[in-house]
C-alpha positions as CSV (number, residue, x, y, z in Angstrom):
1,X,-21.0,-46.8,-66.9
2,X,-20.1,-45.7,-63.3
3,X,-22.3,-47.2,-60.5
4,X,-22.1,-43.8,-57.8
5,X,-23.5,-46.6,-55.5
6,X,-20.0,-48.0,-55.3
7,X,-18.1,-44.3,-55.3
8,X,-17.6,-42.1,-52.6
9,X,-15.8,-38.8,-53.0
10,X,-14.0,-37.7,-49.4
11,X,-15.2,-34.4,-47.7
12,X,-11.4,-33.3,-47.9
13,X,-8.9,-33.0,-49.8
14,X,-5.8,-33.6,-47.8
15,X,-7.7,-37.0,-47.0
16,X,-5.5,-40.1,-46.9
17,X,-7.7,-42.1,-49.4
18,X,-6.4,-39.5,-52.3
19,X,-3.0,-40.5,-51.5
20,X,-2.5,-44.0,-51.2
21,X,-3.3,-45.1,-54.2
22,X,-5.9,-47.9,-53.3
23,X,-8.5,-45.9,-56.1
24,X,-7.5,-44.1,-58.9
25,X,-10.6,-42.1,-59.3
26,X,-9.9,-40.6,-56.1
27,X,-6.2,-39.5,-56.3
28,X,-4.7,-36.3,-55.9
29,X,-1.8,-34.4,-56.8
30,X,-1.4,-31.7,-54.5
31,X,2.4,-32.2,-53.0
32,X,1.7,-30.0,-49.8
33,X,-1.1,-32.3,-48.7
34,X,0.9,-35.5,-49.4
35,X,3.6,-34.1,-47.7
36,X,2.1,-33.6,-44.7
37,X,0.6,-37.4,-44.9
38,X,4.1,-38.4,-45.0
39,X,5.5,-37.1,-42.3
40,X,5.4,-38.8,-38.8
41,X,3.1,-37.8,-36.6
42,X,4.0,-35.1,-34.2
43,X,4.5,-35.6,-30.4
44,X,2.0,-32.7,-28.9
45,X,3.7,-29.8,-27.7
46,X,2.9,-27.7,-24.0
47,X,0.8,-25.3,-24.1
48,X,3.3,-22.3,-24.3
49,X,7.0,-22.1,-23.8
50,X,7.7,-19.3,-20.9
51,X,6.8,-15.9,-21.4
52,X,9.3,-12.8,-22.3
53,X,10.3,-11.1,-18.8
54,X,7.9,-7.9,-18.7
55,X,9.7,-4.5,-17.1
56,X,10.2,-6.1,-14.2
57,X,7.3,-4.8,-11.9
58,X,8.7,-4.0,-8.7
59,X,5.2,-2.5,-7.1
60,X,2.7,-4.9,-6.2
61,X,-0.7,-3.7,-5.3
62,X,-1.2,-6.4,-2.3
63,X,-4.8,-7.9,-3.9
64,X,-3.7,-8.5,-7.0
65,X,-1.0,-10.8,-5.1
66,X,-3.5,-12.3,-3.2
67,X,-5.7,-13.0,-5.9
68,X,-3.0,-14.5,-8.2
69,X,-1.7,-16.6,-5.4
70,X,-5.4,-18.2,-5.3
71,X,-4.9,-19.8,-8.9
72,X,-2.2,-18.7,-10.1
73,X,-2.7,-20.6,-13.5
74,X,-5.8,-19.0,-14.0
75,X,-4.2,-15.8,-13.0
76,X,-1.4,-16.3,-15.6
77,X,-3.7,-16.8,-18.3
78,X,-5.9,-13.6,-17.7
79,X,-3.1,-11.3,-16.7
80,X,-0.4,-11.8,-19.9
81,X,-2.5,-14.1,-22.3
82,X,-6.1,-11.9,-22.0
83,X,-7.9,-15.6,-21.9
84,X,-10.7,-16.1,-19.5
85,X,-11.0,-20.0,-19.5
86,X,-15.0,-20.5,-18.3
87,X,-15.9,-22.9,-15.4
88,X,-18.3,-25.6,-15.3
89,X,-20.6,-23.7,-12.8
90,X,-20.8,-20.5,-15.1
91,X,-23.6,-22.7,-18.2
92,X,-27.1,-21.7,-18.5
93,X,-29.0,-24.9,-16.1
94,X,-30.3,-27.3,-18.0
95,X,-33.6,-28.2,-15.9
96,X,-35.3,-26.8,-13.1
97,X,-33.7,-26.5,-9.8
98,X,-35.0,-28.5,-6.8
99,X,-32.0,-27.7,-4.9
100,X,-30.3,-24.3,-4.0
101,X,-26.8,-23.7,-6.2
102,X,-24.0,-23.9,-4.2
103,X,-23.1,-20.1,-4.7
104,X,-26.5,-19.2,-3.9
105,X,-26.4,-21.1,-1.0
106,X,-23.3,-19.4,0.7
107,X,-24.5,-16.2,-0.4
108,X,-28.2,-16.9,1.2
109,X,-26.3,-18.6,4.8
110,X,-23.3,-15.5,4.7
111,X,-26.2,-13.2,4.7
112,X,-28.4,-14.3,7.5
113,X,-25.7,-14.9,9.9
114,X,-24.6,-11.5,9.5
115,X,-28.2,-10.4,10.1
116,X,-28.4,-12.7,13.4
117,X,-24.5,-11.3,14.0
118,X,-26.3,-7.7,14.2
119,X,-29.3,-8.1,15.4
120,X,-31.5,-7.3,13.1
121,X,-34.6,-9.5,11.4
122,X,-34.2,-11.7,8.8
123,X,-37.0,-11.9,7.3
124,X,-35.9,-9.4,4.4
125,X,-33.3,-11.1,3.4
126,X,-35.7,-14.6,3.1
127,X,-37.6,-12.1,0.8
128,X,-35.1,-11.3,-1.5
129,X,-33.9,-14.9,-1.8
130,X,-37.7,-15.8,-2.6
131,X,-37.9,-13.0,-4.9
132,X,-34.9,-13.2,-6.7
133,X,-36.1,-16.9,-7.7
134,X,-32.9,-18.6,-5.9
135,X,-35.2,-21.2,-4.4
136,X,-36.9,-24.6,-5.4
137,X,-40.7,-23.6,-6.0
138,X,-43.3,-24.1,-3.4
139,X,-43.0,-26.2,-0.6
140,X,-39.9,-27.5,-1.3
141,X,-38.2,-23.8,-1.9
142,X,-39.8,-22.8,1.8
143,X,-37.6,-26.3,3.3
144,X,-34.3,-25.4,1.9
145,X,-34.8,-22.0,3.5
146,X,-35.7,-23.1,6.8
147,X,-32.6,-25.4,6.4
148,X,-30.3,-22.6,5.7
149,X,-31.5,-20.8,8.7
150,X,-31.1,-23.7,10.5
151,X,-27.4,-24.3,9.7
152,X,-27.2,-19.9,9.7
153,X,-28.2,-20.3,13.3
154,X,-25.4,-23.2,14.2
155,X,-23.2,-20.9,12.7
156,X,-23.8,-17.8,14.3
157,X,-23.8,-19.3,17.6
158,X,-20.3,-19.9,17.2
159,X,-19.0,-16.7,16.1
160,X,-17.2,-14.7,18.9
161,X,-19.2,-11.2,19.6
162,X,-16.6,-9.3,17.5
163,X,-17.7,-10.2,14.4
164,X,-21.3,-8.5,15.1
165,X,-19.2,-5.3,15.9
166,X,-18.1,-2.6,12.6
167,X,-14.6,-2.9,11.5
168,X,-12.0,-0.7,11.3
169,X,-11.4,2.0,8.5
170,X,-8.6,0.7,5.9
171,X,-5.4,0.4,7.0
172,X,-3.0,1.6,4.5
173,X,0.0,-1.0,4.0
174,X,3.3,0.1,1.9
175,X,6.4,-3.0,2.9
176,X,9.7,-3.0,1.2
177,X,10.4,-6.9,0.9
178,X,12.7,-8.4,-1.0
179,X,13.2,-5.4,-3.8
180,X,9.3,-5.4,-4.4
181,X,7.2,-2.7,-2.9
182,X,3.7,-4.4,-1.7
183,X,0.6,-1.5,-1.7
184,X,-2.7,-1.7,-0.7
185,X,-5.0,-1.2,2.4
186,X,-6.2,-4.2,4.5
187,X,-9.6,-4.2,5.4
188,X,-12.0,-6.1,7.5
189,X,-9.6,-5.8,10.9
190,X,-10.6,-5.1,14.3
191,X,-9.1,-4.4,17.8
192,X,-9.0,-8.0,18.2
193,X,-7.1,-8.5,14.6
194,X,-8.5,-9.6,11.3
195,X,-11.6,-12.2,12.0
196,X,-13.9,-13.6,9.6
197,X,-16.0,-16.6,8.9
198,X,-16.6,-19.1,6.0
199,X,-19.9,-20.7,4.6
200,X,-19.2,-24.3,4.3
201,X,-15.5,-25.3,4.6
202,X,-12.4,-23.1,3.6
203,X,-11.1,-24.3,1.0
204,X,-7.6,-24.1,-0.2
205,X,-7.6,-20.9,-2.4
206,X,-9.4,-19.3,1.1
207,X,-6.3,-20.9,3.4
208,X,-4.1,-19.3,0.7
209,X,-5.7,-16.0,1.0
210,X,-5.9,-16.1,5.1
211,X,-2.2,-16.7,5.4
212,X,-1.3,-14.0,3.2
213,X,-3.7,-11.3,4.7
214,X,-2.0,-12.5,8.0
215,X,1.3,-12.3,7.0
216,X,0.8,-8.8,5.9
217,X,-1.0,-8.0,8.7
218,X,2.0,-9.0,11.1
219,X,4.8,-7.2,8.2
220,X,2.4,-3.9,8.9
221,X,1.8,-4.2,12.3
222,X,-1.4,-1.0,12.1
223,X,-1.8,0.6,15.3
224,X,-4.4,-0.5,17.2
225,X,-4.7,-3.7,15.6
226,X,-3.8,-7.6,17.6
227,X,-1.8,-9.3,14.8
228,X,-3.4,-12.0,15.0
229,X,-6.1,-13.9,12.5
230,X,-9.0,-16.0,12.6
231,X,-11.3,-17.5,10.1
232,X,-14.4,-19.7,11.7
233,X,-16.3,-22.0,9.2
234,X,-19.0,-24.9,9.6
235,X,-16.0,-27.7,10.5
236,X,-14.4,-25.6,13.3
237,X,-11.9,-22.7,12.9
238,X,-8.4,-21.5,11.5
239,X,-6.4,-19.3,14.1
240,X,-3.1,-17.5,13.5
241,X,-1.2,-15.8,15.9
242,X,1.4,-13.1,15.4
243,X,4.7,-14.3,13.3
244,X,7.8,-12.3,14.4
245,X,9.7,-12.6,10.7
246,X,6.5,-12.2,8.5
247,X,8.2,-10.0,6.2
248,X,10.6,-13.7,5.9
249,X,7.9,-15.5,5.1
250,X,6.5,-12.7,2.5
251,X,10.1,-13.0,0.8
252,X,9.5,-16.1,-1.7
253,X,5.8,-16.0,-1.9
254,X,6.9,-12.4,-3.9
255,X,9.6,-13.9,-5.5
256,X,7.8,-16.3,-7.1
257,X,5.1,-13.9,-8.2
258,X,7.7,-12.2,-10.1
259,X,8.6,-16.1,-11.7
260,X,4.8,-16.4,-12.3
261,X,4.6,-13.6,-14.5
262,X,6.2,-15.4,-17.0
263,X,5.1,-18.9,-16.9
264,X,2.3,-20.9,-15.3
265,X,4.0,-22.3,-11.4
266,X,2.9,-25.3,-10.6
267,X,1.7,-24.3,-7.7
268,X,-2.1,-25.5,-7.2
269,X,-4.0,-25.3,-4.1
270,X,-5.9,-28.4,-3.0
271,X,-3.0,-30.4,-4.7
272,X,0.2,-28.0,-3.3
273,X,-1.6,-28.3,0.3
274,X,-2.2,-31.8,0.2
275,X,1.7,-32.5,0.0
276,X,2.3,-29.8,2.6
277,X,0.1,-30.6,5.1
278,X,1.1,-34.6,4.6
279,X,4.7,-33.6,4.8
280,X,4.2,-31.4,8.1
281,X,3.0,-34.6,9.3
282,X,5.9,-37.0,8.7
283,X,8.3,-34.6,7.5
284,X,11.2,-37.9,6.3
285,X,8.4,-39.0,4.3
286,X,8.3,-36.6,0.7
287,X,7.0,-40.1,-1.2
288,X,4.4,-40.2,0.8
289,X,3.7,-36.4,0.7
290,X,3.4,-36.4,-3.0
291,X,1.4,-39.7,-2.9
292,X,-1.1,-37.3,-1.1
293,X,-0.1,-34.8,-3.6
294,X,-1.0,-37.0,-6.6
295,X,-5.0,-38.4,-5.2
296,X,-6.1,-34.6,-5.1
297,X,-4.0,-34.0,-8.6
298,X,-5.9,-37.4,-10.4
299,X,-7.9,-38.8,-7.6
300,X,-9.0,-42.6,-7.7
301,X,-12.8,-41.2,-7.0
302,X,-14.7,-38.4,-7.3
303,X,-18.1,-37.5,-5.5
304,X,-20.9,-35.6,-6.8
305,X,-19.9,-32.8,-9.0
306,X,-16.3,-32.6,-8.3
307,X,-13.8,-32.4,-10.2
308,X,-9.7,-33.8,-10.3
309,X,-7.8,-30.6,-10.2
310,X,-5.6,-31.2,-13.0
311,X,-9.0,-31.0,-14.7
312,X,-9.6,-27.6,-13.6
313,X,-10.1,-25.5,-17.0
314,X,-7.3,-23.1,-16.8
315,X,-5.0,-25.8,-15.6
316,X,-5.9,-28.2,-17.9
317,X,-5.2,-25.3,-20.5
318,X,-2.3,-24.2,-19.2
319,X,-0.5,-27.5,-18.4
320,X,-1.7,-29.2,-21.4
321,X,0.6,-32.3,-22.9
322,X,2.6,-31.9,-19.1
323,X,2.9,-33.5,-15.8
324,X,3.5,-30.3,-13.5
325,X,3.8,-32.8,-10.4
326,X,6.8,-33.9,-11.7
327,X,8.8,-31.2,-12.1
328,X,10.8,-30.6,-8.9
329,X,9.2,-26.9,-9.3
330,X,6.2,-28.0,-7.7
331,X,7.7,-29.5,-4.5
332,X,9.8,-26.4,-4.2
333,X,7.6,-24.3,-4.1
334,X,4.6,-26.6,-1.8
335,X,7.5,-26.9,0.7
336,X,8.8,-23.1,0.5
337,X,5.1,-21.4,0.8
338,X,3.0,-23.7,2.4
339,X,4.9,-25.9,4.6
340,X,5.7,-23.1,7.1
341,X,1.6,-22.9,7.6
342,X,0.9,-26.6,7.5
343,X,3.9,-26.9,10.2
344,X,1.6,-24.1,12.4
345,X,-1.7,-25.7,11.8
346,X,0.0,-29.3,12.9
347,X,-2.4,-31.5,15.5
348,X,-5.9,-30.1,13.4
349,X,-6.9,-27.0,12.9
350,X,-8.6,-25.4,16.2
């Protein structure tokens, strides 16, 4: 008689207990599934190889430039692959908040110190914060928003008068640059040039985008417009002043958007600025500049809720089973993009 006590049939049947003999009861003699066993095991490929060249798009509408330059990974994978890759911030909470969300924050701060900017009361928008059930209940939800007007108010104190005055209309922009048409309208500029300030710190996709608005700002030269750029945030501010050859410095970051259309760059923002920046500072020294380059790639320590950038979702995705940092791709294009600002912002930024 069988004791089932001492058998245990496997859950599948390509399972390596059918095939090596040890029980008889067990085997099996599908040849597919033993081949496969018996085959070594396979080294993980990348992600994708490089994309088919699309009809090579020779007019770029000048957001959709910004916005891939910003991530362009992410931008890769949403633009020829259709895949949205989902971010930490974007689950359901898990427990009630007794803090504001980062986002919500911003939002709440960006809004009262253009209220204070113009003149006019905030109380409504301390309403629709409160009512929109952003805050921390009771006493503790009515601390973080005297906070935020607090730090609103260090802001706005800051800020030159211009910002409080309305901007321009849109400025249509149509530049010939290297073979590529770029199209659009620029927005947000005044007499004084394009201004604009940041809730908390800019960040590297934000440097990306400031550079580039300026850049084309200074190719388009609109009349009536300083070209000339300045973003204020909580740590200080970012100036830019007008660049003679900014249809020069347009020329690769184009380029290289045409490359990006068919494969991932590895071109990421804290990680590509890190080396930039380090090498603007000691510009004999690119081992240093890509030691820089590798503590924001896999940092040593991480506070709070960050998170290493090669552990972003869409890079992680698209640079799976690869180590884009080193490929001499990535110092190409760190040194041909961003080195030219990092060389401008030398000394701190103002």
């Amino acid at each position: 008689m069988v004791n089932l006590h001492d058998f245990s049939q496997p859950l599948q049947p390509f399972s390596p207990q059918s095939f090596d003999g040890g029980d008889t009861r067990l085997a099996s003699f599908e040849p597919a599934f033993a081949a496969a066993l018996a085959a070594p095991a396979a080294e993980p490929a990348p992600f994708v190889a490089p994309l088919p060249d699309e009809a090579a798009a020779t007019v770029v509408n000048l957001h959709d430039f910004i916005r891939f330059w910003q991530n362009p990974a992410r931008a890769w994978l949403a633009d020829r692959l259709a895949l949205r890759v989902a971010y930490r911030d974007e689950a359901q909470p898990a427990r009630e908040p007794f803090a504001m969300e980062r986002d919500a924050s911003h939002a709440l701060r960006r809004q009262l110190v253009e209220a204070m900017l113009h003149r006019k009361p905030s109380a409504p928008v301390r309403q629709r914060v409160a009512a929109a059930g952003l805050l921390p209940t009771g006493e503790l939800g009515q601390a973080w928003l005297q906070e935020e007007g607090r730090a609103s108010a260090r802001l706005a104190g800051r800020l030159p008068r211009a910002l409080g005055e309305e901007t321009l209309p849109p400025q249509p922009v149509h530049l010939d640059i290297a073979g590529f048409t770029l199209v659009g309208e620029l927005y947000g500029l005044r007499p004084e040039g394009r201004l604009d300030f940041i809730v908390g710190k800019l960040n590297a996709a934000q440097r990306v985008a400031l550079w580039l608005s300026h850049l084309i700002l200074c190719a388009a030269r609109p009349a009536g417009v300083v070209p000339h750029s300045a973003c204020y945030d909580d740590a200080g501010s970012t100036l830019l002043n007008e660049e003679i050859d900014a249809a020069g410095l347009l020329a690769p970051w184009l380029v290289r958007w045409k490359q990006g259309q068919a494969q991932p760059l590895p071109f990421f923002g804290r990680t590509s600025w890190a080396y930039a920046e380090a090498l603007a500072k000691a510009p004999e020294n690119r081992e240093k500049a890509l030691a820089a380059a590798w503590q924001k790639w896999e940092p040593n320590f991480i506070l709070g809720d960050g998170i290493a950038q090669k552990d972003e979702p869409a890079i992680a995705l698209a640079f799976r089973h690869q180590s884009p940092l080193e490929d001499p791709l990535f110092v190409q294009l760190a040194e041909t993009l961003l080195l030219p600002l990092a060389e401008r912002l030398q000394g701190g930024e103002a």
